[in-house]
C-alpha positions in Angstrom: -66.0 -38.3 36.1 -62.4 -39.4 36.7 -62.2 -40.3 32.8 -63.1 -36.8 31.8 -59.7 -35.5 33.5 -56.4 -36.5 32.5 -52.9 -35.2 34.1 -49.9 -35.2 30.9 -46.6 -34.4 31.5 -45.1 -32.6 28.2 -45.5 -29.5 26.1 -49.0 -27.7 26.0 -48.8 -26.2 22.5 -48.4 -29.8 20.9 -51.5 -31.1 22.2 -54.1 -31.6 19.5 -57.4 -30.5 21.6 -60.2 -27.9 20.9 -58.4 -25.3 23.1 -55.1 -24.8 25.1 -55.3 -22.6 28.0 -52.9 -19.7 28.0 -51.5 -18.7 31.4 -51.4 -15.0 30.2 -50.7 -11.7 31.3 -53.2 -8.3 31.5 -51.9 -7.2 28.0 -51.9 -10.6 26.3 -49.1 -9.4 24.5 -46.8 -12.2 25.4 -44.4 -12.8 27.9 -42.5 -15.9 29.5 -43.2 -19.5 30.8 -46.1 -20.9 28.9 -47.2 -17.6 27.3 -44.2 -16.8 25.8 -44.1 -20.7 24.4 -47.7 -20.4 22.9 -47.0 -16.9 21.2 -44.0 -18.5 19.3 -45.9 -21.7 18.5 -48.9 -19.8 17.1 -47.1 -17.9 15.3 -47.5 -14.0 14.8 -51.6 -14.1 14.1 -52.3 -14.8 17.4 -50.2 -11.3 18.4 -52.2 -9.5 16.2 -55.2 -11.4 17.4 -54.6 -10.3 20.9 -54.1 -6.8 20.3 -57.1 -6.8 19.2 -59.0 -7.9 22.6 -57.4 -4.8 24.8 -56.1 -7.4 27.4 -57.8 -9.1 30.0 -58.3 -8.5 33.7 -57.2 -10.8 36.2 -59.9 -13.4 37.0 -60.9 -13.4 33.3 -60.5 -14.8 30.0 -60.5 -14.5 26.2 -60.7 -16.5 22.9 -58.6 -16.3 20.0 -58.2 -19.2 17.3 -55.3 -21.5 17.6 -53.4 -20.2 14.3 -50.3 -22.9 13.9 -51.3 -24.7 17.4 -52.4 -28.2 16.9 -55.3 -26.6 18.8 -58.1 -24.8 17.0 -58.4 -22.3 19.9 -56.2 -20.4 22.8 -58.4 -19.4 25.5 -56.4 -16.5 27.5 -56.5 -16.4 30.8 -54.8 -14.3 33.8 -54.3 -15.8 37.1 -53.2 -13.6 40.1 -49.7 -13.3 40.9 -49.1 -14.9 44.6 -49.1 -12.2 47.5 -48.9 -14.3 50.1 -53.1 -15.3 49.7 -54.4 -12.0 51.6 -55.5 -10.7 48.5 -58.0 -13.2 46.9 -55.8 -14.9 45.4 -57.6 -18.1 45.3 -60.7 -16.7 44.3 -58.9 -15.1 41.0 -57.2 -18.3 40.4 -60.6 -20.4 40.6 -62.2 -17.8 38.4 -59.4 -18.3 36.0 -60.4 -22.3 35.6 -64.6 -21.5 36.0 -64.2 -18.6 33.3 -62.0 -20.8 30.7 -64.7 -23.9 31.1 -67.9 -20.8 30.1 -66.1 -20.0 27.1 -65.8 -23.9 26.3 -69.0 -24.1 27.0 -70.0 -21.3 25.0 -67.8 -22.2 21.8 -69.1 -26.0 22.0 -65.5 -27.4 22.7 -65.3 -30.7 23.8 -61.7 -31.1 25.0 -59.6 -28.2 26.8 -56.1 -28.3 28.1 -55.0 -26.2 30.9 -51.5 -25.6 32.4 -50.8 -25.0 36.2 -51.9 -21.4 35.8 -49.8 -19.1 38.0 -47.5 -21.3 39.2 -44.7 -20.3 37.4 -43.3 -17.0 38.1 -46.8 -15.5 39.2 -45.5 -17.4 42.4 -48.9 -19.4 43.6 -48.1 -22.3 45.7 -48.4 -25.7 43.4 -50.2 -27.6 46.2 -52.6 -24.7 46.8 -53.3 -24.6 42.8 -53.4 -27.6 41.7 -56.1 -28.1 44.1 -58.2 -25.0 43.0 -57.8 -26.0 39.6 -59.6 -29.5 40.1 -62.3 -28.2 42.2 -63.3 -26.0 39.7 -62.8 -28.5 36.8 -64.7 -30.8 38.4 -67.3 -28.4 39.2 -67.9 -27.1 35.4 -67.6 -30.4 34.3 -70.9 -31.0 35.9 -72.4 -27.8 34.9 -71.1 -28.5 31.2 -71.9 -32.2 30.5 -70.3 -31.9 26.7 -67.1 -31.2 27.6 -65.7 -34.8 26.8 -61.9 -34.0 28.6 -60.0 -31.9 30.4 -56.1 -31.9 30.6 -53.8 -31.0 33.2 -50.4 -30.7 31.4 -47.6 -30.3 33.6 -43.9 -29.1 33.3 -42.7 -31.1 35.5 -43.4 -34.6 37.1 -43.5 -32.4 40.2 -46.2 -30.9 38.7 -48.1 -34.2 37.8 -47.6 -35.8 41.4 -49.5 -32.6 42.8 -52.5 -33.0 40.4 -52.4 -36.6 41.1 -52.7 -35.7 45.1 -55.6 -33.3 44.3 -57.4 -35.5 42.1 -57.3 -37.8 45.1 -58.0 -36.3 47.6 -61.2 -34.4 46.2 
């Protein structure tokens, strides 16, 4: 299973995949971080794409085409901002990864690429995370056999060294 995940340090919205996982807000509107960086990549369509969806609830996630991404599709998702983890915290965040992998699924994607969702200014502990975000990659990976790769793409070799220790130690 191993060869189905990949960790890549670099830029998200220059990956030529079937989708790129947005680390959005409620109102999908835009915003900083990696959302900010995908709204000017795509271009304005995917603004007016995302107006069109009402936002998204923490937990969940949305489709939109790629516009000027390399990738064909953004699939929006909201992780929870940290609170210290007394307020289900993890479970939003693994929902984040579970419901990005259905819509996959459901599209027919083969390769997906996610960034450290919440760890940016939504505060969640990397560690914490990036080990959530395996678990439930790994997880849907067996549920969703056609789903040829998944990419971790991380900021920050900081970033990559803490997928590398949850990849090995799940």
């Amino acid at each position: 299973m191993d060869g189905r995940i990949e960790i890549v340090e670099g830029d998200i919205t220059r990956l030529a995949v079937d989708a790129i996982v947005n680390a959005a807000n409620t109102s999908l509107l835009g915003g900083g971080g990696v959302d900010g960086a995908i709204h000017r990549a795509a271009g304005p369509e995917l603004l007016d794409a995302c107006k069109k969806l009402h936002g998204c609830p923490t937990g969940e996630a949305r489709l939109t085409p790629g516009f000027r991404l390399p990738a064909r599709f953004v699939i929006h998702t909201v992780g929870p901002i940290w609170h210290g983890g007394d307020r289900n915290e993890d479970v939003l965040l693994a929902s984040c990864y579970r419901e990005s992998m259905r819509l996959a699924h459901e599209k027919g994607l083969k390769t997906i690429a996610f960034p450290a969702i919440s760890t940016g200014a939504y505060g969640f502990p990397l560690a914490r995370a990036t080990a959530i975000a395996v678990r439930e990659v790994r997880a849907a990976l067996d549920d969703y056999p056609e789903i040829e790769k998944v990419y971790f793409v991380c900021f920050s070799e900081r970033a990559c060294r803490a997928y590398a220790a949850a990849l090995a130690s799940s």
